[in-house]
N, C-alpha and C positions, 0 to 999 in steps of 0.2 A: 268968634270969641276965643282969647287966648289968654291963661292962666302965666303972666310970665313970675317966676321964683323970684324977687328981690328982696325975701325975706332976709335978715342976719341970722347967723347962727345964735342960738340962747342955748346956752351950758347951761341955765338956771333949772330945763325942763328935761329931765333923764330922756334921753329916746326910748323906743321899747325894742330895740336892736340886743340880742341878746348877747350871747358868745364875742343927565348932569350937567349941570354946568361945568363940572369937574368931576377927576376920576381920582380917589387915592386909593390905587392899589397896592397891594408889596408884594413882592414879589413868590411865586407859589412855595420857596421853600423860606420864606420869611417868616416865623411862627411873633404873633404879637405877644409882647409880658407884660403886666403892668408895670416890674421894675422899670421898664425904659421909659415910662409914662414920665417927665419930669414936670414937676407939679411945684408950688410954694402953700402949701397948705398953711393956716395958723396952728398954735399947741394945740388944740383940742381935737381939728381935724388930726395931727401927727399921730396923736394918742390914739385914735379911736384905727387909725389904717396900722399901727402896730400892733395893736390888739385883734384886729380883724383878718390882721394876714395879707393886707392889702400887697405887697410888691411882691408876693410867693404868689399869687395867680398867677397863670398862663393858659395857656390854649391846652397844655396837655394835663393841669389838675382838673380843667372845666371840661375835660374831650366827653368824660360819659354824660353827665345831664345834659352836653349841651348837642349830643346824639340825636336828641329827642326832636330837635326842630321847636322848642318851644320862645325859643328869643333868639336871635340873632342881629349884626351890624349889617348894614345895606353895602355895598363895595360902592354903592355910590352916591354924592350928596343929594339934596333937595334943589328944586328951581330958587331958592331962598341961600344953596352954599353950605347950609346946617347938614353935619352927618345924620347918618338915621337906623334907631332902634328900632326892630320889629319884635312885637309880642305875637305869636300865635295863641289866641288863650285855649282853646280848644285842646293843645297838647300839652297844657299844664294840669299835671293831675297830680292835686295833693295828697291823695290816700295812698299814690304808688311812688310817687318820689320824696325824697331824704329834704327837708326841709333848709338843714343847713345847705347842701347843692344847689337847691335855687337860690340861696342868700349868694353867694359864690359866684352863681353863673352872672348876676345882677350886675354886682358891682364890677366883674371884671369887665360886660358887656359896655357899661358905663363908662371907664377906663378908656377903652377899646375905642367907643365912638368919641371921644375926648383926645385923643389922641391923632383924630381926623381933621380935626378943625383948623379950616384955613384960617391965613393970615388975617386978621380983623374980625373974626368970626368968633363966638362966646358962646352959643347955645343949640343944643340938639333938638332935633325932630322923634318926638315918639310916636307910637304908631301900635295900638292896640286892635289885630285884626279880632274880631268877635263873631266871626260868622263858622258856625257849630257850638258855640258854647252853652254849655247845660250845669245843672246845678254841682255835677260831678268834677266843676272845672272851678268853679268857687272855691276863694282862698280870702276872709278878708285879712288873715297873720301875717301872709305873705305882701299884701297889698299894703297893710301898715309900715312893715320894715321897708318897703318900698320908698314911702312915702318920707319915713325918717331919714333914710338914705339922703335924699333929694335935699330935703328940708335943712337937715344940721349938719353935711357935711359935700352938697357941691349946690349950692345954694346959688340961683341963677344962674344955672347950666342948662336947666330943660325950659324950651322956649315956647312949646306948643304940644298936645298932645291929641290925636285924632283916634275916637272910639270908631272902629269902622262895623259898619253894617249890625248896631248890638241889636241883639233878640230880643222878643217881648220880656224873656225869662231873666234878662241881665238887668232888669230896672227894678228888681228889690236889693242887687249886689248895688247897685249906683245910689239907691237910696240911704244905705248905711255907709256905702265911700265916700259921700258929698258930704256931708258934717265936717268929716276929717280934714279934708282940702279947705275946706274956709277959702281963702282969699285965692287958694289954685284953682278953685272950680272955674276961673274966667280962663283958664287957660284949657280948657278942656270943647273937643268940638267934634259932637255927633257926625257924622257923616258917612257916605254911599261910597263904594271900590270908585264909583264912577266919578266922584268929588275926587279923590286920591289920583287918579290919573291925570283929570283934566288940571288940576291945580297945584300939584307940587311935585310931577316929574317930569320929565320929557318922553319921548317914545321908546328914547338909548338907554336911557334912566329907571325907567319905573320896572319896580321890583316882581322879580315873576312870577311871584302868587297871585298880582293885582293886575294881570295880562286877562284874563279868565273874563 
């Protein structure tokens, strides 16, 4: 099952956003910016990444939340080409981290794996690992801006997203995130480390939390 984005953007609905087959590496003293991210956004996207701060990310306003290990970009693509977003959600703790820093770490990560994409290539891989997650790890404010994110300003960029290994305890957080999604829930798909391996990396490839 896969949720692909080809919704348009609708200005009519405020967001509630407040404020390998292949290797693409850079080189180790290459720091990514989103400034060099060249993009053609429409005015509403322009407006909303002016306002957001979009081209002032870099690796060194996101270096402390992104300390934590809680999202990260894969150094390398899927068996599919598509770069890849890693959530750890286990190390997302919203009582102890600055709300606006995970909005920040978000988009620049988004950027980031956006700026991987090969030639012919349109849509990223996400990848929600779920295994520790407790109710201390629930965010649905987070999850919304998330979602606005996606939704009204890179609008068929995320191609697939795989909840890996979720706990018993994550299916009241899915029950209240599923409304939300409407027509992305098809793009959304349960699945075991062991699915993750055998089907969307190689052995060179596969990211090394999902070696285990």
């Amino acid at each position: 099952m896969m949720i692909h984005t080809c919704v348009a953007l609708r200005p009519c609905r405020p967001p509630l956003i407040s404020s390998s087959k292949s290797t693409l590496q850079r080189p180790p003293n290459c720091k990514f910016s989103v400034r060099n991210c060249i993009r053609d956004p429409n005015n509403s996207q322009k407006k909303w990444r002016q306002e957001f701060g979009v081209a002032d990310l870099s690796e060194d306003t996101v270096k402390s939340i992104a300390k934590t290990g809680k999202a990260y970009v894969h150094d390398f693509l899927d068996v599919n080409d598509r770069p890849v977003l890693i959530v750890v959600a286990s190390k997302h703790l919203p009582d102890v981290h600055d709300p606006r820093d995970n909005e920040k770490l978000c988009v620049f990560l988004i950027e980031k794996a956006l700026s991987k994409l090969p030639a012919g290539q349109e849509q990223i891989l996400g990848i929600v690992d779920l295994r520790g997650f407790g109710t201390k790890n629930a965010d649905l404010s987070y999850l919304t801006f998330l979602l606005d994110v996606f939704y009204y300003y890179y609008p068929k960029r995320l191609g697939e997203v795989l909840f890996v290994e979720a706990p018993f305890v994550f299916q009241p957080m899915w029950q209240l995130t599923k409304p939300l999604l409407k027509s992305y829930a098809s793009m959304v798909k349960f699945c075991s480390t062991e699915t993750v391996r055998k089907e969307y990396f190689t052995e060179e490839t596969l990211p090394i939390s999902f070696r285990d």
